[in-house]
N, C-alpha and C positions, 0 to 999 in steps of 0.2 A: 674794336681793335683795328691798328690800320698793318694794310701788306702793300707789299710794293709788287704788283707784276711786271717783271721782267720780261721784252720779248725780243728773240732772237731770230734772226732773220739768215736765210739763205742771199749768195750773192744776188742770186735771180731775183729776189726780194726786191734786196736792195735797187737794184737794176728798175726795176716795174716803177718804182717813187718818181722816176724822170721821162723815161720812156712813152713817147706820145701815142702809143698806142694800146696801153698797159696804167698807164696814171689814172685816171678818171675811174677804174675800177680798183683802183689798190686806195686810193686815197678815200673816195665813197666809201669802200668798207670799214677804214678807220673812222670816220666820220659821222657813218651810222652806229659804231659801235662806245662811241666817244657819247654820241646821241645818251644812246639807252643807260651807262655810266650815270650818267647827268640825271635823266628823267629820274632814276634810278634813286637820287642823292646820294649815291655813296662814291662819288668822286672827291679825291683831294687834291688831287693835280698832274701833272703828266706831262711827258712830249718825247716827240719822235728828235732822233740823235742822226747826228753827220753819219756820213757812211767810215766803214771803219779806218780807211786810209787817210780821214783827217785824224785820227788819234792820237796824242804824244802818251808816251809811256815812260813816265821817270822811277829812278830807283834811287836808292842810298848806299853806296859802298865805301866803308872805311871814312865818312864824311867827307864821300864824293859824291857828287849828283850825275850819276848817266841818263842821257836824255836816246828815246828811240824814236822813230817817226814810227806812226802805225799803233795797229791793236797792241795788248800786253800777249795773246797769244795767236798764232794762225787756228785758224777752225775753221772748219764746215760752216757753222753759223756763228753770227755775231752782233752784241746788244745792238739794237736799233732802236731801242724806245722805253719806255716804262710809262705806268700809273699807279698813283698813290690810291688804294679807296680805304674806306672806312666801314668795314663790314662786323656781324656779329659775330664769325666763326670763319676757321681756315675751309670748311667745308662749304660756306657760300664764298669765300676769296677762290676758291677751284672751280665753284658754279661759273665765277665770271671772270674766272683766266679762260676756260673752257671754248667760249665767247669769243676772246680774241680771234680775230684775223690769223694772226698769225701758228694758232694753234694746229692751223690742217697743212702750213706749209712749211713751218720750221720746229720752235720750242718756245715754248712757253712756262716762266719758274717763279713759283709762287713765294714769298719768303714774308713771313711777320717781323714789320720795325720794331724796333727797338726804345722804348720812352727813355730819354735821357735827364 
């Protein structure tokens, strides 16, 4: 079955992806964790997202389109990234959300796709 991990990241997160003295360990940890994904074979694909102020958020009202610049809401934290894997059970999809990087700094939400 495949999940998608979703992870959501604190500003200071976000912050650390560009930051020269804070990159080299927030990226390596993705990296190495991207790693073991891999070795692992239960990857399906994945990637790290703009920070949340590139965001448009459209609506539909009355067959009107309102357009926002920005996340769809303010938060504490906000999606940065996701991975698809292919695992046997939600209970090893939690083994390797658990894993993520961003499990000790922000949230990390585990959700099973859906077969269409």
């Amino acid at each position: 079955m495949t999940y998608t991990i979703l992870i959501y990241e604190t500003a200071t997160e976000f912050n650390a992806r560009t930051d020269d003295r804070r990159k080299d360990a927030y990226w390596g940890a993705y990296r190495a964790y991207h790693k073991a994904l891999t070795d692992a074979g239960v990857v399906v694909g994945g990637h790290a997202l703009q920070p949340p102020q590139a965001a448009t958020t459209i609506r539909q009202h009355d067959g009107k389109r309102q357009v926002q610049d920005g996340p769809y809401a303010e938060a504490k934290e906000q999606l940065g990234g996701y991975f698809v894997i292919d695992v046997p059970d939600l209970d090893t999809a939690l083994d390797w959300a658990a894993r993520c990087p961003a499990s000790s700094t922000g949230a990390v939400e585990v959700r099973p796709n859906l077969s269409m």
